[in-house]
N, C-alpha and C positions, 0 to 999 in steps of 0.2 A: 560427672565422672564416668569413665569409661569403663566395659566390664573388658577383659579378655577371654578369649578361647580358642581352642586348638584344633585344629583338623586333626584325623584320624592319622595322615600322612606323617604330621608337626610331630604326635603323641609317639608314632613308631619309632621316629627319628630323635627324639630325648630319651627314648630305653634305651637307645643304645650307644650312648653318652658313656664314658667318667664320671664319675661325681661332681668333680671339681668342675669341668666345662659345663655338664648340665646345669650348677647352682650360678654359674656367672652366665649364660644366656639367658636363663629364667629371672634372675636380676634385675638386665638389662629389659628386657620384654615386660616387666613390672612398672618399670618407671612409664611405658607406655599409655595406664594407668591414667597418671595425672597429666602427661603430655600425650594426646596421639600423634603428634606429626614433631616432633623434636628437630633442633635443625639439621641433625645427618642422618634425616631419613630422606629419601628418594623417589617424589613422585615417576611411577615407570607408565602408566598408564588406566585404562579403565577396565574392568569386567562385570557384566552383567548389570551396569549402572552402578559400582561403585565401584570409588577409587584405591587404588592399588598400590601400597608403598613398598619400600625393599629398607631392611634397618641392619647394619654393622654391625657386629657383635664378633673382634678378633680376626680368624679365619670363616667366619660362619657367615651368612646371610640369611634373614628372616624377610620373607614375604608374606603382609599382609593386608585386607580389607577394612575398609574403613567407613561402618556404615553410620552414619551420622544420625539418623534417625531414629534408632532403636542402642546409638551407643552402644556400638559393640565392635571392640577391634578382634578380628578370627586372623589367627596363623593360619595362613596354607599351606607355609614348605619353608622348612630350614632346612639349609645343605653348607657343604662348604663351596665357597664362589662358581669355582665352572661347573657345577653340576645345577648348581639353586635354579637358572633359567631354566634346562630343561622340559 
């Protein structure tokens, strides 16, 4: 099983959330958990030798790493769609 964790960027960006959207992303990023790669999540590429997925979550987009080795998926950056690539 997978742990999760948050960038500091991820963590900014859930304070300043609603309730309601914060508890439904965080949710969704749970189930993460027992599936890391679920099927609508989105290989986009590599950084620093790991792989890199982007996960749906409504308006929102969640990108994150995926280190297989030490099991551990890190959020980098939630945003809403045209800002998340940036």
């Amino acid at each position: 099983m997978f742990s999760l964790d948050f960038s500091e960027n991820a963590k900014r960006f859930l304070k300043k959330l609603d309730k309601h959207i914060y508890e439904r992303i965080i949710n969704r990023l749970e189930n993460l958990e027992q599936n890391p790669v679920p099927s609508d999540a989105k290989f986009i590429g590599r950084d620093k030798g790991e792989k890199v997925f982007r996960y749906r979550v409504g308006d929102y987009r969640a990108l994150y790493t995926l280190n297989e080795k030490d099991k551990i998926i890190l959020i980098t950056k939630i945003d809403k769609r045209p800002r998340v690539y940036d």
